[in-house]
C-alpha positions in Angstrom: -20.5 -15.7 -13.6 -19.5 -12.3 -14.1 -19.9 -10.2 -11.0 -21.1 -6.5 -11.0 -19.4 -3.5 -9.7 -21.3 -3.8 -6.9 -20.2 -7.5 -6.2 -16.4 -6.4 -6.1 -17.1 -3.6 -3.5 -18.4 -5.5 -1.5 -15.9 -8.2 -1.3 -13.6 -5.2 -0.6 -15.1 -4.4 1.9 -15.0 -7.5 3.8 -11.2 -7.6 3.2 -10.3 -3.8 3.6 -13.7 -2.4 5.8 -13.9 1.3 5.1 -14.1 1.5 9.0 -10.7 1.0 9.6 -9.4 3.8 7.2 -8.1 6.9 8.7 -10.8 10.0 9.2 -8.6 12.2 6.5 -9.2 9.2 3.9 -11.5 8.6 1.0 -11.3 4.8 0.3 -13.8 2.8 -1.8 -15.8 3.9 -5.2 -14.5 6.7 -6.9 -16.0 6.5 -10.0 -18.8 3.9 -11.7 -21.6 2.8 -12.5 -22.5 0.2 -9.2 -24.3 -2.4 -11.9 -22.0 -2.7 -14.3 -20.6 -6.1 -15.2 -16.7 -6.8 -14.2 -14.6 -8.6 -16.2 -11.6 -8.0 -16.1 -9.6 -5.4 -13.0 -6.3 -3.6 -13.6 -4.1 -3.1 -10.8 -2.4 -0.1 -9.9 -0.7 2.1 -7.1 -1.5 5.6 -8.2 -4.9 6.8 -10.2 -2.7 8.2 -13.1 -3.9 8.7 -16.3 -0.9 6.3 -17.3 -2.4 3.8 -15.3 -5.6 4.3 -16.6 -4.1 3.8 -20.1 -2.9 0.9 -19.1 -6.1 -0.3 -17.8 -8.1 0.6 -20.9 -5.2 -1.5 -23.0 -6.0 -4.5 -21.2 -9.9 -4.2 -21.8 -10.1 -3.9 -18.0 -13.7 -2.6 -16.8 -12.0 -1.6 -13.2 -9.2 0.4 -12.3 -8.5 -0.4 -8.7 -5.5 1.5 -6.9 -4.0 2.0 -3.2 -4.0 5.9 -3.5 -7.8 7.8 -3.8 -8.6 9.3 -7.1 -10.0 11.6 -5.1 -9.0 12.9 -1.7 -11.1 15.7 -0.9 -14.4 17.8 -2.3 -13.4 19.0 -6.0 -15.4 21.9 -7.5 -15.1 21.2 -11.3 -14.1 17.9 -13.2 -11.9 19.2 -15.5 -10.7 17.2 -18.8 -7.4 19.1 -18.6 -6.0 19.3 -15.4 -6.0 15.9 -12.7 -7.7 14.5 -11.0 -10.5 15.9 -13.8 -9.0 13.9 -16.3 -8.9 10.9 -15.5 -12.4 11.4 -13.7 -13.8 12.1 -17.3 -11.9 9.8 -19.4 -13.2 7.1 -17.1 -16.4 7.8 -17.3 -16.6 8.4 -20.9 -14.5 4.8 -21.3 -17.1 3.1 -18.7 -13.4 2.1 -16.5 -15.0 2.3 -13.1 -12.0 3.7 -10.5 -12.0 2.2 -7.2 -9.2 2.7 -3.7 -8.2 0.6 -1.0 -5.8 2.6 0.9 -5.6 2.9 4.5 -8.3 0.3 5.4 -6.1 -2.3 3.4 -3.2 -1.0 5.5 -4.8 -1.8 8.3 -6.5 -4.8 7.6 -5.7 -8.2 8.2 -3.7 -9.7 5.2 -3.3 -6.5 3.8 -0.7 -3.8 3.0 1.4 -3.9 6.5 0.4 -7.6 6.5 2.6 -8.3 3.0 5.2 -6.2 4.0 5.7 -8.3 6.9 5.8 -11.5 4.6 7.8 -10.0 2.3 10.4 -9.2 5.1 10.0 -12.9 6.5 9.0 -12.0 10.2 7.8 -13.8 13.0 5.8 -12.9 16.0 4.2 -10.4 14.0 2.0 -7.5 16.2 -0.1 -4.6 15.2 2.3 -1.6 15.8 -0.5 0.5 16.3 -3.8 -0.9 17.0 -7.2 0.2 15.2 -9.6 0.3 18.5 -12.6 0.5 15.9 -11.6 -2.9 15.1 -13.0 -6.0 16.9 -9.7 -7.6 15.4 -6.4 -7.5 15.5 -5.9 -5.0 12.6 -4.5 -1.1 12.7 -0.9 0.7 11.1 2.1 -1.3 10.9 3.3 -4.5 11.9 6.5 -4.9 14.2 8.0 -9.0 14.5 11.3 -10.5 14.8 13.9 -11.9 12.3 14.9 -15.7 11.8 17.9 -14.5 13.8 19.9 -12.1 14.5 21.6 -10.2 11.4 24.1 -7.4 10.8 22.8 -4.0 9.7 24.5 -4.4 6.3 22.8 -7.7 5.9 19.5 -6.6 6.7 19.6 -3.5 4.2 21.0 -5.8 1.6 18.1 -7.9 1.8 15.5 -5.0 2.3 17.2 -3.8 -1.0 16.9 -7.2 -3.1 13.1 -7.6 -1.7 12.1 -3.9 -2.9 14.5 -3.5 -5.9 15.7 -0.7 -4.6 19.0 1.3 -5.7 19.2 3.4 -2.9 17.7 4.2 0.9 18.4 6.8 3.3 19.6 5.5 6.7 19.5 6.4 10.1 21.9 5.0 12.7 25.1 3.5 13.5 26.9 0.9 11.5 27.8 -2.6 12.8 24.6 -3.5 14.6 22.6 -6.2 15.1 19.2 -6.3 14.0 16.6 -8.3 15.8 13.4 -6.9 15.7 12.3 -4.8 13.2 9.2 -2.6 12.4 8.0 -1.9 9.1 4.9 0.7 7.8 3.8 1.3 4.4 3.3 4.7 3.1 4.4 7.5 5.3 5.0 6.0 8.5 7.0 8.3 10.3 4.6 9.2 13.2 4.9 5.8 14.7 8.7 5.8 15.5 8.0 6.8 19.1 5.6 3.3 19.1 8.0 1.7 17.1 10.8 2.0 20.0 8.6 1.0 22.9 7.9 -2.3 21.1 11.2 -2.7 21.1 12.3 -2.1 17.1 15.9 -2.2 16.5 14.7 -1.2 12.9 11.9 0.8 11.9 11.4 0.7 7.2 9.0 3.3 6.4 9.0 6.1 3.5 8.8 9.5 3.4 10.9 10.3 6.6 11.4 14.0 7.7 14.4 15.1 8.8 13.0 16.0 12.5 11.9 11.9 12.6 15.3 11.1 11.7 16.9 13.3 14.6 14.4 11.6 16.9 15.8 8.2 15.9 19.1 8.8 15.9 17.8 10.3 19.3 16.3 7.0 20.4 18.8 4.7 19.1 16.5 3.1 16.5 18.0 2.4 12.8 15.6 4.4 10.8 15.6 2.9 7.2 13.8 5.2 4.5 12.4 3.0 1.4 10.4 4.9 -0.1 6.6 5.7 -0.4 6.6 4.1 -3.7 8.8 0.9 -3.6 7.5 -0.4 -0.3 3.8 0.0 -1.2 4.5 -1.0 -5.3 5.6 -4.4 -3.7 2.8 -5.2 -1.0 0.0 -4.1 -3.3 0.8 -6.2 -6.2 0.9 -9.1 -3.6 -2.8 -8.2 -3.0 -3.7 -8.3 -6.5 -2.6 -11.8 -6.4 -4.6 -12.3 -3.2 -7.3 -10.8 -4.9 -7.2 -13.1 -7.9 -8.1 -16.0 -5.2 -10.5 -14.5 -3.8 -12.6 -13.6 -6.8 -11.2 -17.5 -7.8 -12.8 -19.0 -4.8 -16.4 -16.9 -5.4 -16.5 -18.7 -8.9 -16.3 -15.2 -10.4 -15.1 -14.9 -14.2 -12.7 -12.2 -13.1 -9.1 -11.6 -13.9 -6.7 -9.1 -11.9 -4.0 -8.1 -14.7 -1.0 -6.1 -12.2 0.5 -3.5 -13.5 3.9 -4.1 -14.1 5.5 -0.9 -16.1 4.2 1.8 -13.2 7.5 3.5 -11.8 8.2 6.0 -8.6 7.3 9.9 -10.1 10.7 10.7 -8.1 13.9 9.7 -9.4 17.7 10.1 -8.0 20.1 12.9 -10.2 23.3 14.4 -9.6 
């Protein structure tokens, strides 16, 4: 059976509930037509028009990304300038655009949830609850390695798990790494809650200079990823999740990931 738009939303929303997205964020439909018939759903971090390109290439009716299309009120949807372009391309290619972004890195088994996986913790906590939630479910997750590592082994291994060719780091060399916090995105405001949990490591992306004084401050190894690299990873981890899902409704859906998207910032001397 092929679902309808409608259908897909709403199995999003028991995975990712729009309740647990921050107040600044627009998670959810974007664009679409609620009763239209999904086959097949592209995956994608960003709401590019490369991505919808991609989409469109692999007959997908869905676009579904992390980031919002749209993050605020527009005035106009303008076919040459974004986010009107995409806006009008998908409608006039019938691509319905939809977000999961800071519900699914709050919710249970989602963003934060991966990048814990990915990282092979244990004991893994909420770093910063979601009180709206009558789960366990909020921003980050904080747990403990296997054992005890060296810095430069842990980075190594944070490097081979999120292909990355460079970070920026924070802290002395030579220490041992225990515990470690990680938060998708831009998770620099929870450093502070990151130390009282007891983080010897803290991976986020985006980090300020001022939140890597602090660390260096507190004594926490601050390790910047990347907003791209760490969220690429965990959300194409949730397109296979996703895949089961629709698999277990009996739904004749596929979830094709998109594999050729790349950070917008690169490294030049």
């Amino acid at each position: 059976m092929a679902p309808t738009l409608n259908d897909i939303l709403n199995l999003l929303e028991s995975v990712s509930p729009a309740g647990l997205a921050e107040p600044w964020d627009n998670p959810g439909l974007q664009v679409g037509f609620p009763l239209q018939k999904i086959g097949t759903i592209f995956t994608s971090l960003d709401p590019t028009p490369g991505a919808l390109q991609r989409a469109l290439d692999a007959h997908a009716q869905m676009l579904l990304t992390h980031h919002p299309l749209i993050f605020k009120p527009i005035s106009q949807v303008n076919s040459e300038s974004f986010p009107g372009d995409v806006i009008f391309r998908a409608i006039k290619k019938d691509v319905a655009i939809v977000c999961a972004h800071t519900n699914l890195d709050a919710s249970r088994a989602g963003i934060n949830d991966i990048l814990a996986d990915l990282l092979g913790l244990e004991n893994v906590e909420v770093l910063k609850e979601n009180t709206a939630s009558e789960g366990p479910a909020g921003l980050g997750r904080i747990g403990d390695l296997l054992k005890p590592l060296p810095l430069d082994v842990v980075l190594r291994e944070i490097s081979r798990i999120f292909h990355l060719g460079h970070m920026k780091v924070v802290g002395k060399k030579g220490v041992t790494i225990k515990r470690l916090a990680v938060v998708g995105g831009s998770g620099g405001s929870l450093l502070t809650e990151a130390h009282r949990k007891g983080a010897d490591l803290f991976l986020t992306g985006d980090v300020t200079h001022h939140v890597a004084l602090d660390a260096e401050s507190l004594g926490v190894v601050l390790v910047d990823g990347g907003h791209f690299a760490l969220e690429n990873a965990a959300f194409k981890v949730f397109g296979t999740y996703l895949q089961g899902l629709l698999k277990a409704k009996k739904w004749d859906v596929s979830v094709k990931i998109d594999e050729v998207e790349s950070d917008p910032l690169r490294m030049e001397r």
